[in-house]
KOLLOBA-426833 format. One line per 2 residues: number of its first residue (from 1); their letters; for each residue x negated, y negated, z of N, C-alpha, C. Coordinates in steps of 0.1 Angstrom, whole numbers, plus 2048, in hexadecimal, padded with zeros to 3 digits. Layout:
NUM	a	X,Y,Z,X,Y,Z,X,Y,Z  ...
//
This chain:
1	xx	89A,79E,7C7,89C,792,7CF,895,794,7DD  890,78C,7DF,887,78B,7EE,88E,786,7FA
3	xx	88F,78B,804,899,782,80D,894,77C,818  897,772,81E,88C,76E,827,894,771,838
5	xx	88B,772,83B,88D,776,848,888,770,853  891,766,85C,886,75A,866,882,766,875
7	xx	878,75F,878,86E,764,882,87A,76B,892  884,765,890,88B,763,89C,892,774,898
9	xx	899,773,88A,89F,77C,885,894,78C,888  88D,78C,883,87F,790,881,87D,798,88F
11	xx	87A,791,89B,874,795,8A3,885,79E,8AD  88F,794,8AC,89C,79E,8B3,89D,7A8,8AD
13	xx	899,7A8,8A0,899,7BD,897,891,7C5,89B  885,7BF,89E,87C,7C9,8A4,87D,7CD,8B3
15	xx	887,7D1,8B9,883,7D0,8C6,87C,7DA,8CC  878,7E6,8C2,874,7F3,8C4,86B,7F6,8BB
17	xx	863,800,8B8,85F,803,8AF,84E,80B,8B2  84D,818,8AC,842,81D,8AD,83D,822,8BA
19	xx	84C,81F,8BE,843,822,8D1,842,816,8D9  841,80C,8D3,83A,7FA,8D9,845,7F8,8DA
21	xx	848,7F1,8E6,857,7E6,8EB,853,7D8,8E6  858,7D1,8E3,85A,7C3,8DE,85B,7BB,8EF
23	xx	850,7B5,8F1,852,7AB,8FD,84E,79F,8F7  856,798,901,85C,787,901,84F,781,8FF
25	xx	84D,77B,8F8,83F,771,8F6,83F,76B,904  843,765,90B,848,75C,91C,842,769,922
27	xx	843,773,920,83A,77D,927,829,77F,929  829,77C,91E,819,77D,919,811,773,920
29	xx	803,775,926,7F9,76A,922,7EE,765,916  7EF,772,90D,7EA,76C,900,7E6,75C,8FA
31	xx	7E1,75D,8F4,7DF,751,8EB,7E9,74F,8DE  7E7,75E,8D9,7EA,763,8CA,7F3,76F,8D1
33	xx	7FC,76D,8CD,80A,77D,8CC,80D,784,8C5  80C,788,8BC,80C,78A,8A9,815,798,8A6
35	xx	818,799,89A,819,7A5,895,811,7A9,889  812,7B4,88B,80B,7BB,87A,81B,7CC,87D
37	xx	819,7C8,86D,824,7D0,866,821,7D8,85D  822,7E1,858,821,7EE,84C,82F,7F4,849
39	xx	828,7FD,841,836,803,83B,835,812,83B  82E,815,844,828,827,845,82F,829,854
41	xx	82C,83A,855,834,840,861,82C,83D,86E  837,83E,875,828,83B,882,820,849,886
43	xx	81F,854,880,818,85C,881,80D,858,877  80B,851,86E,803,852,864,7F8,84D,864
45	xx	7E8,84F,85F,7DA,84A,865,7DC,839,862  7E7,832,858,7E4,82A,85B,7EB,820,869
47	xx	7F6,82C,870,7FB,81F,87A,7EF,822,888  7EA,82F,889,7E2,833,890,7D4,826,890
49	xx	7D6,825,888,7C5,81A,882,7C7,80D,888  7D3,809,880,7D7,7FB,882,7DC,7FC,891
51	xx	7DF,802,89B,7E1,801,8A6,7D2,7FC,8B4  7C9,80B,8AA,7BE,806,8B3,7B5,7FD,8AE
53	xx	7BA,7F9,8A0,7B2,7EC,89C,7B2,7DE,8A8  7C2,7DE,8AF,7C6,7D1,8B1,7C2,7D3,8C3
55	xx	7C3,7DF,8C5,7BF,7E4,8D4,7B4,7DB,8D5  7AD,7DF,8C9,798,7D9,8C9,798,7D3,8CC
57	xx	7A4,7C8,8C2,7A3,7B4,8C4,7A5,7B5,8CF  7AC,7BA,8D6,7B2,7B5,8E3,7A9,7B1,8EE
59	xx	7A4,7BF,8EE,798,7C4,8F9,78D,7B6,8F6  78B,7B6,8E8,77B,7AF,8E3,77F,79F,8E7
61	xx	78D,79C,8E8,790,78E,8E9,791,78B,8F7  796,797,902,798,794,90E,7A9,791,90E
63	xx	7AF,796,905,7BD,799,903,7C2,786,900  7B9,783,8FA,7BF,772,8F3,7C5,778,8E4
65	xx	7C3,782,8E1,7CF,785,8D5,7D0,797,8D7  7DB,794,8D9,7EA,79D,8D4,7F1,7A2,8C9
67	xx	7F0,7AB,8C3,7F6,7B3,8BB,7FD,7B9,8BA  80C,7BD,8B4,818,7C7,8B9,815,7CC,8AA
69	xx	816,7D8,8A6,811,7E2,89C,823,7EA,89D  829,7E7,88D,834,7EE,88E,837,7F5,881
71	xx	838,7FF,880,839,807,871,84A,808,86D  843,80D,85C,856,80F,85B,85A,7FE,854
73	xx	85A,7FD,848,863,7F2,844,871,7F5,847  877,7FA,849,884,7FF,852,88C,7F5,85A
75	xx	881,7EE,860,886,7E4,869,888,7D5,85E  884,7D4,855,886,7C6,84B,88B,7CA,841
77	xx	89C,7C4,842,8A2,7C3,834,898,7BC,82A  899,7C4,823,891,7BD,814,886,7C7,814
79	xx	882,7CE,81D,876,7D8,81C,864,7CC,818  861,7D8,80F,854,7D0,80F,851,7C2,80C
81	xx	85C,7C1,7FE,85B,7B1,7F6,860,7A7,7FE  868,7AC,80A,86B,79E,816,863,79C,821
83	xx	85A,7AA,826,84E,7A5,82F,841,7A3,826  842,79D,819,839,799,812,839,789,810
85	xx	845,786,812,849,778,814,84A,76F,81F  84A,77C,825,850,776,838,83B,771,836
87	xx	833,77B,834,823,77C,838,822,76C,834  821,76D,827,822,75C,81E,824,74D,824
89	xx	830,74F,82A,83A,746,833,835,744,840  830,750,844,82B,749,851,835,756,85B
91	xx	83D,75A,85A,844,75C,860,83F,76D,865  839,773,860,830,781,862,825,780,865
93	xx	81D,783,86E,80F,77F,86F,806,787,867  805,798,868,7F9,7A1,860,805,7AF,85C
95	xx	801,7AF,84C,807,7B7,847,800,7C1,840  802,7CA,83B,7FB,7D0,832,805,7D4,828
97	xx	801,7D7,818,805,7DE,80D,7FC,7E0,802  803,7E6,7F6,7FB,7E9,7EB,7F8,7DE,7E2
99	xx	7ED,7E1,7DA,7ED,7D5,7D2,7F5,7D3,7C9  7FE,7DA,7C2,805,7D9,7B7,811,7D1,7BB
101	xx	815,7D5,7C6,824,7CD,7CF,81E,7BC,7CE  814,7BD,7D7,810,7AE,7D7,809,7A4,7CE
103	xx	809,7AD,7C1,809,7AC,7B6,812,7A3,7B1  81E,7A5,7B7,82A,79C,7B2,827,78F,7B5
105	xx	822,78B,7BD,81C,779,7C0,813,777,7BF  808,781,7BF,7F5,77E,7BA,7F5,78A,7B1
107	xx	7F9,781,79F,7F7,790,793,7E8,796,795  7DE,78E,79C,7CF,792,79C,7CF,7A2,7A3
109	xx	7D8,7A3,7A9,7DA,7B0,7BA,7DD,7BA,7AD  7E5,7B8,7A3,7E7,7C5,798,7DB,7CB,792
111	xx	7D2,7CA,795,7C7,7D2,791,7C6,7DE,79C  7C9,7DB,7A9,7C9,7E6,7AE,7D1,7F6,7AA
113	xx	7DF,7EE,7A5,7E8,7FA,7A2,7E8,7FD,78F  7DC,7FD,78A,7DC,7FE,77E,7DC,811,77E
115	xx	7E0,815,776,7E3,823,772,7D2,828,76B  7D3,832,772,7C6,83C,768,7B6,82D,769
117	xx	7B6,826,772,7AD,81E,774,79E,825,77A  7A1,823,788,798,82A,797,79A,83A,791
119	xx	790,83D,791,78A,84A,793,78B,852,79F  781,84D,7A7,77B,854,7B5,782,84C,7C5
121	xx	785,84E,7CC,781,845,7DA,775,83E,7D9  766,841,7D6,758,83C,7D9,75F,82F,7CF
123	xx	764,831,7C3,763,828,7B8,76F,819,7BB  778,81D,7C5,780,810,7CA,778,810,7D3
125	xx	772,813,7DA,76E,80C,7E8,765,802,7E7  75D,805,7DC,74D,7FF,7D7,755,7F0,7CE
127	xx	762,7EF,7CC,769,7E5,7C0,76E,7DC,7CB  777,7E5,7D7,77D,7D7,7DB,779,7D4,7E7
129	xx	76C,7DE,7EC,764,7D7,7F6,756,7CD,7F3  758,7CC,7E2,74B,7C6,7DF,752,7B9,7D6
131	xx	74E,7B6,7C9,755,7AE,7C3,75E,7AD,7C0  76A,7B6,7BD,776,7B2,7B7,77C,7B2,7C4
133	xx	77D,7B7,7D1,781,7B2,7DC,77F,7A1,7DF  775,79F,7DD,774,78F,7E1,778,787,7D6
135	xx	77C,78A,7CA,784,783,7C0,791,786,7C4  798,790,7C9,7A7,78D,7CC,7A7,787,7DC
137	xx	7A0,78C,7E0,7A4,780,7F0,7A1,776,7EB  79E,76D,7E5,79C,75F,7DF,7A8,760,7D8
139	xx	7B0,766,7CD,7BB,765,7C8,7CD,768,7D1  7C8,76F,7D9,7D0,770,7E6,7D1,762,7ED
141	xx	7C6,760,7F6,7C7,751,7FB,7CC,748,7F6  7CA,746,7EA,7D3,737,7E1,7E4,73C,7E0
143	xx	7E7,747,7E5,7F4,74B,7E9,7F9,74D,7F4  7EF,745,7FE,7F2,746,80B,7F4,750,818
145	xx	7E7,75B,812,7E8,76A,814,7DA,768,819  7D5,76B,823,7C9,771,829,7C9,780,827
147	xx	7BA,784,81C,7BB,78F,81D,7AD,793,828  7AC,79F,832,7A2,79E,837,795,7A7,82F
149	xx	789,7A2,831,782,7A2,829,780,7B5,82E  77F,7BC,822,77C,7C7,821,782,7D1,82B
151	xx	794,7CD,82A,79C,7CD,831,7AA,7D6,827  79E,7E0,822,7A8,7EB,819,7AB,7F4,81B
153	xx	7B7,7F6,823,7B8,805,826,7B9,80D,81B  7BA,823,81F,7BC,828,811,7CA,829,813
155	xx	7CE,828,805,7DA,836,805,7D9,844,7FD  7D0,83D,7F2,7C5,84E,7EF,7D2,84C,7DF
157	xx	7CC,854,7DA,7CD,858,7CC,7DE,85F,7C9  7E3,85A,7C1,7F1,861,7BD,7F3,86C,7B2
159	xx	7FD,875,7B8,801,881,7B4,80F,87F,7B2  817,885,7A9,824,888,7A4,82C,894,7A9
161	xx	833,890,7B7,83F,89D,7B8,84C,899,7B2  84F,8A4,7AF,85D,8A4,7AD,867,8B0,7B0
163	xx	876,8AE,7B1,880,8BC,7AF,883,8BD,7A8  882,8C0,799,885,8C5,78E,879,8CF,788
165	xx	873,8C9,785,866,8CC,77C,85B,8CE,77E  848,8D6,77E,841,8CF,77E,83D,8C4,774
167	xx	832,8BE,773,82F,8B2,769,821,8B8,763  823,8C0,754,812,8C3,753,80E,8BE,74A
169	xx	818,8B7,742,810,8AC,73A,81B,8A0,736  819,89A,72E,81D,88F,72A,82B,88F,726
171	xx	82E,89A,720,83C,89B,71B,847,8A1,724  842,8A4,730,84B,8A7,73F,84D,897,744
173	xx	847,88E,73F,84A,87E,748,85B,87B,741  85E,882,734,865,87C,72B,874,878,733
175	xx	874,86E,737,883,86E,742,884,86D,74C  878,871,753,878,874,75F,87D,86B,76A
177	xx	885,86D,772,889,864,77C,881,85F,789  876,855,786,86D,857,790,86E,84C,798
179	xx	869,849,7A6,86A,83F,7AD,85C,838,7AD  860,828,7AE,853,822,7AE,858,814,7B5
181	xx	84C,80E,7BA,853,802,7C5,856,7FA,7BB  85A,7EA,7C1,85E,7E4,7B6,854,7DA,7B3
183	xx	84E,7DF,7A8,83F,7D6,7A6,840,7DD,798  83C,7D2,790,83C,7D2,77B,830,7DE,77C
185	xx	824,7D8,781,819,7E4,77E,81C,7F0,77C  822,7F8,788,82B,804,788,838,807,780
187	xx	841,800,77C,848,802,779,848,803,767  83D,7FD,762,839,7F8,758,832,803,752
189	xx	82C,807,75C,825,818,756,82A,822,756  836,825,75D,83A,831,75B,848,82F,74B
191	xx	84A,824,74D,851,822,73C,84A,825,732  83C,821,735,834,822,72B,82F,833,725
193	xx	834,837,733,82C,844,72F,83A,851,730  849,84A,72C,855,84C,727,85F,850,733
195	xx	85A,850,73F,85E,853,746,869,846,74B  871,84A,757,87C,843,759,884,83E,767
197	xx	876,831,767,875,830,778,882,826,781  880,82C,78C,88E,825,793,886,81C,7A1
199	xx	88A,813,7A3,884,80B,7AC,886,80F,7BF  87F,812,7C5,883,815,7D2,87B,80F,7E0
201	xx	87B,808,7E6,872,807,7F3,86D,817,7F7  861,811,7FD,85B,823,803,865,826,809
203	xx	86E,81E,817,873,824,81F,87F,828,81D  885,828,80E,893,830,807,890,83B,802
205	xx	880,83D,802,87C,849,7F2,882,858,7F4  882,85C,803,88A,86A,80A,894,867,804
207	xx	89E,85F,809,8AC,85E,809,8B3,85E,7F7  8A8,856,7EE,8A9,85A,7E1,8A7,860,7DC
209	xx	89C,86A,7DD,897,877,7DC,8A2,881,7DA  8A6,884,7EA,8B2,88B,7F3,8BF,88B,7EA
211	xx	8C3,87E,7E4,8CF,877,7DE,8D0,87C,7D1  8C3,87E,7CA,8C2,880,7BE,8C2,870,7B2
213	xx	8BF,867,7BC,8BD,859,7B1,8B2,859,7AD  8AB,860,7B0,899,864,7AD,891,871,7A9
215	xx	891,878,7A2,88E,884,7A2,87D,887,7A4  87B,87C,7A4,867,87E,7A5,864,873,7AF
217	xx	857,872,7B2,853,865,7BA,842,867,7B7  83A,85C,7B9,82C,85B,7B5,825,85A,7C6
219	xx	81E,85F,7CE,816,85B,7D9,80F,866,7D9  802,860,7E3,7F5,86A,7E6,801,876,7F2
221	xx	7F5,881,7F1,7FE,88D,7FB,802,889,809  7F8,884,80F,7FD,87E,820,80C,875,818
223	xx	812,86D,812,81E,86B,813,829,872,815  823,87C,809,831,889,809,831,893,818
225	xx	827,894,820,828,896,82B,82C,88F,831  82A,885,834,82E,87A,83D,83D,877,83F
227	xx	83E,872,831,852,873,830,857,882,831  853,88D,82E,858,897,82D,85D,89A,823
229	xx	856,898,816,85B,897,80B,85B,8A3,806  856,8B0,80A,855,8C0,807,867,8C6,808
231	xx	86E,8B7,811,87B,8C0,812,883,8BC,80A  881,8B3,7FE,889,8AF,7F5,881,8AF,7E7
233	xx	874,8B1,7E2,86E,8B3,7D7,86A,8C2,7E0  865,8CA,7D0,863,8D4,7D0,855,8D6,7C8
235	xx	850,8D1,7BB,841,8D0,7B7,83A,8C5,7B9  82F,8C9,7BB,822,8BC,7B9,819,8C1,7AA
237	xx	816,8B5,7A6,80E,8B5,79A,805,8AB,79B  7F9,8B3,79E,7EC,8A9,79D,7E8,8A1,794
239	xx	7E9,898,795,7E9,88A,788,7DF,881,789  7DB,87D,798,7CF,872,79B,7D2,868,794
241	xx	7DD,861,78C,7E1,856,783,7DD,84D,78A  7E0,846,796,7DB,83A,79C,7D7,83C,7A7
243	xx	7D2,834,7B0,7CC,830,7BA,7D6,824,7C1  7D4,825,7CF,7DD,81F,7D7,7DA,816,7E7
245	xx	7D7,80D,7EA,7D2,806,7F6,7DB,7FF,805  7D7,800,810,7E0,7F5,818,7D5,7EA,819
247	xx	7DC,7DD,811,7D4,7D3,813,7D9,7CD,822  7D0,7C9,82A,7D1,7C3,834,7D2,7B1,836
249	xx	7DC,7B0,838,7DE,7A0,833,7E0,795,83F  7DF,78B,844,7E4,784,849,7EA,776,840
251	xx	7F4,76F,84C,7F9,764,849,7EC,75A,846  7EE,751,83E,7E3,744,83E,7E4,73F,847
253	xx	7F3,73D,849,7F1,730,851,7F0,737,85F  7F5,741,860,7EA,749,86E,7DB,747,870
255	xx	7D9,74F,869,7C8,74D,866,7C1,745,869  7C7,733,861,7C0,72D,862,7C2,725,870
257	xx	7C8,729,876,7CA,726,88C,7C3,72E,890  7C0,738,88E,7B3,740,897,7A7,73D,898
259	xx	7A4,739,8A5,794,737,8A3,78B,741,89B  77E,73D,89B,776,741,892,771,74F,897
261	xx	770,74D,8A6,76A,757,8B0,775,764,8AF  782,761,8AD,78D,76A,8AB,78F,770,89E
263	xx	78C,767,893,78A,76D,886,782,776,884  772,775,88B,766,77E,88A,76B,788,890
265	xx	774,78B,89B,772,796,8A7,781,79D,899  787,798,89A,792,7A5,88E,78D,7A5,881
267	xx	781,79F,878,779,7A2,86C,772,7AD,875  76B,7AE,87A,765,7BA,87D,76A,7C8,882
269	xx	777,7C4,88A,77C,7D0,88C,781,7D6,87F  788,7CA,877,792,7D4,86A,787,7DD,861
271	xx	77A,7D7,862,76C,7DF,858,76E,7EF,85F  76D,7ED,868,76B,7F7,86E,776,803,873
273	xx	785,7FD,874,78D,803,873,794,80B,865  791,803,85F,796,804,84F,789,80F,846
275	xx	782,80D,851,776,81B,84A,77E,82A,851  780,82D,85D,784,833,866,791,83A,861
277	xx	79D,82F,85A,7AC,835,856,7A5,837,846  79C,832,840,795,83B,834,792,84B,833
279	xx	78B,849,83E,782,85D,841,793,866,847  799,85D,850,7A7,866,856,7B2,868,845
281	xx	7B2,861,83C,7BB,85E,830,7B5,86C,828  7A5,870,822,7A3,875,81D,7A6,880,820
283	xx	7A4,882,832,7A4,891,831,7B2,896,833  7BA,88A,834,7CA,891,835,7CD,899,827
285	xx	7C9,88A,81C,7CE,892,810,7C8,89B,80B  7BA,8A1,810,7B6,8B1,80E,7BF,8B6,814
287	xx	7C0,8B8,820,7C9,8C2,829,7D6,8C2,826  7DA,8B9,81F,7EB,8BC,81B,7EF,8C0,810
289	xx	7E0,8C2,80A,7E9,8CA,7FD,7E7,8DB,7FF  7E0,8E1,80B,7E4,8ED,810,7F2,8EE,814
291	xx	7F7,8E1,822,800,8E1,828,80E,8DF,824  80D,8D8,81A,81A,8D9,810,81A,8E2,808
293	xx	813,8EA,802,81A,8F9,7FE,81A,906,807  816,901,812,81E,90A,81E,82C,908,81E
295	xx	82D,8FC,81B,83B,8F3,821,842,8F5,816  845,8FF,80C,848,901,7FD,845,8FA,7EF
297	xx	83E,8F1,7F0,83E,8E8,7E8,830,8F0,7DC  834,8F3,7CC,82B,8F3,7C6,822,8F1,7BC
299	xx	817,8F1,7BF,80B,8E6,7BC,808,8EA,7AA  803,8DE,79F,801,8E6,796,7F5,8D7,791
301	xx	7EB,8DB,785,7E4,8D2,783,7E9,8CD,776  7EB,8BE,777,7EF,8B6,76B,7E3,8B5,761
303	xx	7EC,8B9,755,7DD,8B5,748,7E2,8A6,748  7D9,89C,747,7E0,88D,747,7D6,888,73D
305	xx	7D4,88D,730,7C9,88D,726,7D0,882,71F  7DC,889,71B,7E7,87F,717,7ED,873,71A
307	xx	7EB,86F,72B,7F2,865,730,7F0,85A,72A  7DA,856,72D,7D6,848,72A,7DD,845,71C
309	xx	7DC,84C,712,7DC,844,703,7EC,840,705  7F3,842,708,7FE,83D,711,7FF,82C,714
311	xx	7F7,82E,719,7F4,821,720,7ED,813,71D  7EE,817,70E,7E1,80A,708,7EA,7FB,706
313	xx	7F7,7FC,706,7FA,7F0,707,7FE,7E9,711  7FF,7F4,719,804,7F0,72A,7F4,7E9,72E
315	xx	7EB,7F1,72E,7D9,7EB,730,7DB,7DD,72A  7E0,7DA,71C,7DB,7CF,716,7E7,7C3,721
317	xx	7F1,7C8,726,7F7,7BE,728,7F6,7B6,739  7F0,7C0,73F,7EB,7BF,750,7DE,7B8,74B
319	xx	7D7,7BC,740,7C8,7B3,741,7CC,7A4,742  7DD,7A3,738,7DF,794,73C,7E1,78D,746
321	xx	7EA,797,74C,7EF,78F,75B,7E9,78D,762  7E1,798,768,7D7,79B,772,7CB,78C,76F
323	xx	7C7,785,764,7BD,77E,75F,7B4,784,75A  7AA,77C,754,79C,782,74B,792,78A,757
325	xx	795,77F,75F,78B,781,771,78A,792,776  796,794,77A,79C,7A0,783,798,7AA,779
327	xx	79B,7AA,768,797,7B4,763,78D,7B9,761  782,7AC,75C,775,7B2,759,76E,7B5,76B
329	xx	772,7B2,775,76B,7B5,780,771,7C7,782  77E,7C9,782,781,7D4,782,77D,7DF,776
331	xx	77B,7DC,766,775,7E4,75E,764,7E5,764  75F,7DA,769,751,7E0,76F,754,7EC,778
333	xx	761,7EE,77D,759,7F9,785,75F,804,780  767,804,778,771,812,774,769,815,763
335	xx	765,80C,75C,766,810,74F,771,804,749  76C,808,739,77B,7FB,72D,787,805,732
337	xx	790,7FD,732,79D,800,72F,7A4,7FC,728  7A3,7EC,721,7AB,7EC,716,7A2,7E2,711
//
């Protein structure tokens, strides 16, 4: 269930966050006051990014738009699927998430979170900053979603920790208690591939981990550092199963109040920002998989030879949802998949 949350509500929760104090709009001389929101730590290259993304605007506009940059769904009951609604509504100005989550209102966005899809980084970047990018911001928009053009952050490729077990092939998934957000894509494949997923917001996955409602969880290495997930899982198992994005979204009906001259000056910062938390993303998740088995955690390599054939009816049935469109633009760049 989604819960909605009015702007009034909204802005008295935030009154802190990330370091940034929440001041009175009656304060400002702005034009534009705005927020943008995530769901990462504020140590993480993406609040770092999205901070100096909006600095740029500022500077480049002569401070006629404003930006308050706050991490942590923490602050919004309902976590991601209610600042996904609030974006929609009007009521959130710039958000970012994965495609699979937002998936749940534009089925076209589930191509992003398709399992055993994307290969490489070079091989998403070249999809959703070229054609299949401009086919879902067109399917986004008719949902009342501005997505900004080529306005994909990474989150980088997924691995499997867990405290019980490691995962080295297919017949270790059998049961497994795994956490996945709440989006069909995800949750749909790890049934498929017998495992036995439990629904969680990012910003419960410690505390269910910790609790034992979860014995596994799916994210690239910078997450499990980030949350500190080395102090409640104990193996990582290299899997590369999916691939993972912050889409950068604004409201429509924001958007479409910004002058044109203001639209150009933040399309060009986010090109350039969103390359920037690309190069900082990659080299975290090199460096953290030293850093987490300092930190005890240990590493082992998944045979996942097994996983795809797994998957052939889950493929046949996202080809539907997603449309004929999304698929064949996404099999151009990955290869058939079903």
């Amino acid at each position: 269930m989604i819960h909605r949350i009015s702007r009034r509500k909204f802005t008295s929760g935030l009154v802190a966050a990330g370091g940034v104090m929440l001041v009175s709009r009656r304060a400002r001389a702005a034009d534009f006051e705005l927020r943008q929101f995530h769901n990462q730590p504020s140590d993480s290259p993406l609040h770092k990014r999205l901070v100096e993304l909006w600095d740029a605007v500022k500077t480049e506009t002569n401070g006629r738009v404003q930006v308050q940059t706050f991490p942590e769904n923490n602050k919004i009951a309902g976590g991601d699927p209610a600042a996904l609604n609030m974006v929609v509504t009007g009521e959130l100005d710039f958000f970012t998430l994965n495609g699979g989550s937002i998936g749940n209102i534009v089925p076209a966005m589930n191509v992003q979170g398709v399992l055993f899809a994307f290969r490489t980084p070079a091989q998403v970047f070249e999809a959703l900053d070229g054609d299949l990018g401009d086919y879902l911001r067109q399917e986004m928009k008719a949902k009342g979603l501005y997505a900004i053009p080529k306005g994909c952050f990474d989150n980088g490729f997924h691995q499997i920790t867990c405290s019980t077990h490691p995962i080295r092939s297919i017949d270790d998934l059998r049961g497994l208690k795994i956490r996945t957000p709440d989006a069909p894509i995800y949750v749909e494949a790890w049934k498929a591939l017998g495992a036995a997923p439990v629904i969680f917001n990012l910003n419960k996955v410690y505390e269910a981990l910790k609790n034992g409602d979860a014995e596994a969880q799916t994210n690239p290495l910078a997450i499990a550092e980030f949350l500190k997930l080395y102090e409640v899982q104990k193996y990582v198992s290299m899997t590369n199963h999916g691939w993972s994005g912050f889409n950068l979204m604004a409201s429509m009906k924001l958007w479409d109040r910004l002058p044109s001259d203001v639209q150009s000056v933040i399309e060009r910062n986010v090109v350039k920002f969103v390359r920037l938390q690309r190069a900082d993303n990659d080299s975290f998740n090199t460096e953290f998989r030293t850093k987490l088995a300092t930190q005890g955690m240990t590493f082992n390599e998944a045979d996942t030879s097994s996983f795809r054939p797994r998957l052939a009816s889950y493929y046949a049935r996202w080809k539907a949802t997603t449309g004929e469109r999304a698929w064949s633009l996404l099999e151009s760049h990955v290869g058939k998949l079903a």
